[in-house]
C-alpha positions as CSV (number, residue, x, y, z in Angstrom):
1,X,-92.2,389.5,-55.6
2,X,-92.1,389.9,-52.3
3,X,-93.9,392.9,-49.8
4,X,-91.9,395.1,-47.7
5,X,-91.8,394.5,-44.2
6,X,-93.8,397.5,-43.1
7,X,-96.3,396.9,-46.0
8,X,-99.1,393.7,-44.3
9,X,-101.1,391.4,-46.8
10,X,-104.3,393.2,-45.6
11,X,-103.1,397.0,-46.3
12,X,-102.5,395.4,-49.9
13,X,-106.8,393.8,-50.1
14,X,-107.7,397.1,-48.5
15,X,-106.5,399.4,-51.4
16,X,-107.1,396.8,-54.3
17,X,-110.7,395.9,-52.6
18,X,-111.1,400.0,-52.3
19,X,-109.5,400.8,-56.1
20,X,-111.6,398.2,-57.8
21,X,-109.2,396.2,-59.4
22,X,-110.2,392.5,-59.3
23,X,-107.2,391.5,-61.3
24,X,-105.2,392.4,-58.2
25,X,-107.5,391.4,-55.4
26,X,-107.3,387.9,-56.8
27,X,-104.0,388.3,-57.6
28,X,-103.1,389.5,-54.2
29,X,-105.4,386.7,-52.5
30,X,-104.0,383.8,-54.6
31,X,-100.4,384.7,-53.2
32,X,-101.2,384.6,-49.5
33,X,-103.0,381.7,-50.2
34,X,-100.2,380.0,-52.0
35,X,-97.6,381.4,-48.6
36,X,-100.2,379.8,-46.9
37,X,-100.1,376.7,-48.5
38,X,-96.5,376.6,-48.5
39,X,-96.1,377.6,-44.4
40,X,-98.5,374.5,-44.0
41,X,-96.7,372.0,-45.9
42,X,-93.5,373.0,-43.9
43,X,-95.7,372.9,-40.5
44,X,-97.5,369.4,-41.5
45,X,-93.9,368.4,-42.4
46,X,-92.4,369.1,-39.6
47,X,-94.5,367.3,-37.7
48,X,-94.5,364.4,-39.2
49,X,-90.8,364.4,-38.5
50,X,-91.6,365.0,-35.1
51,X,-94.2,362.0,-35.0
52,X,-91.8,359.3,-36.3
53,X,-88.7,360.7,-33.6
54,X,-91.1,360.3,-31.2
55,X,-92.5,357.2,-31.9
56,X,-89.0,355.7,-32.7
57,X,-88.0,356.8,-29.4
58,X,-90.5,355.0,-27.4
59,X,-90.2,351.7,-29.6
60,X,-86.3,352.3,-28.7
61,X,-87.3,352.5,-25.0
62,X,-89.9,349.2,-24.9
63,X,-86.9,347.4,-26.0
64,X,-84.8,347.7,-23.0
65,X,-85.9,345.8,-20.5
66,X,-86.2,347.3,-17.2
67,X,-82.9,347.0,-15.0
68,X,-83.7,343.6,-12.9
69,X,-81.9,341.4,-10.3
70,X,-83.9,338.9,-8.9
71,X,-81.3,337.3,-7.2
72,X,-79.8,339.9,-5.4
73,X,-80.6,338.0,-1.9
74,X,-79.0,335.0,-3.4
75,X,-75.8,336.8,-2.7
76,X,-73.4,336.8,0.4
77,X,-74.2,339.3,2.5
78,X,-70.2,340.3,2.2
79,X,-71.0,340.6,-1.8
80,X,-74.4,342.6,-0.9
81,X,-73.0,344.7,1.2
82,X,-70.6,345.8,-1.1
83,X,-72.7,346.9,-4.0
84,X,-75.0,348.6,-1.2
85,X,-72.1,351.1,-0.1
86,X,-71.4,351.3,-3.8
87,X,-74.6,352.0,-5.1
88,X,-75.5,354.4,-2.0
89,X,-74.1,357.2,-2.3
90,X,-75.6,359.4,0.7
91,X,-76.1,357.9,4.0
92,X,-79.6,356.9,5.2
93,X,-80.7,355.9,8.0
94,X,-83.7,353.8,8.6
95,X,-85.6,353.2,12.3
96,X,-87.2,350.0,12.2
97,X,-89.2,348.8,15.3
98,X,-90.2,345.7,16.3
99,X,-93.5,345.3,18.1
100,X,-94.1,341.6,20.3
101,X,-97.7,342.2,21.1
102,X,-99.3,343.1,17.7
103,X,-99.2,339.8,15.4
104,X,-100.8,341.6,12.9
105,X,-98.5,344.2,12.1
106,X,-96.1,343.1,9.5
107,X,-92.1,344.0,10.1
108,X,-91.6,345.3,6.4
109,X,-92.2,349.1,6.6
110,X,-92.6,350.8,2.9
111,X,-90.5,353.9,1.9
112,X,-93.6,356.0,2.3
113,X,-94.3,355.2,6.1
114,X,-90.4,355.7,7.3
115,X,-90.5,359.3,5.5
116,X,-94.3,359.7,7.5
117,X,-92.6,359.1,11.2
């Protein structure tokens, strides 16, 4: 039996609370407990579908190994420089400077410090 849509659950314990009739109060509040029930069953449910997508998911992604080639400087530089203008799609340009009188400055600059100048 269902309620009409302008008629809420607590109009319904209002009048049955104010009329008297325990029959229907418990009536009444053993319904929304049971629409409760249900709407949490579905939730929990759900979520528990959600949970094992997820952690599929990430088992699915700590099996792939993270792209690697360790031997990239093995290569010609003919070879090299071909998979560079491949794989770069934009131009970038670079400014490296070489210093003679510090010997402790290193000549391998880091993403971060070209983007800083």
């Amino acid at each position: 039996m269902g309620l009409p849509n302008s008629v809420r659950w607590w109009h319904l314990l209002g009048f049955f609370f104010l009329a008297g009739s325990r029959d229907l109060y418990r009536w009444t509040l053993n319904k929304i407990r049971e629409s409760y029930d249900r709407t949490c069953d579905s939730l929990n449910s759900f979520i528990r579908t959600i949970r094992v997508t997820c952690c599929c998911c990430l088992h699915m992604l700590r099996l792939a190994p993270s792209p690697k080639f360790g031997r990239f400087g093995d290569l010609p530089l003919e070879i090299r420089q071909l998979i560079w203008q491949f794989a770069a799609t934009e131009p970038r340009v670079i400014e490296l400077r070489h210093t003679v009188n510090c010997p402790s400055r290193n000549n391998v600059l880091s993403s971060d410090e070209v983007e800083d100048r």
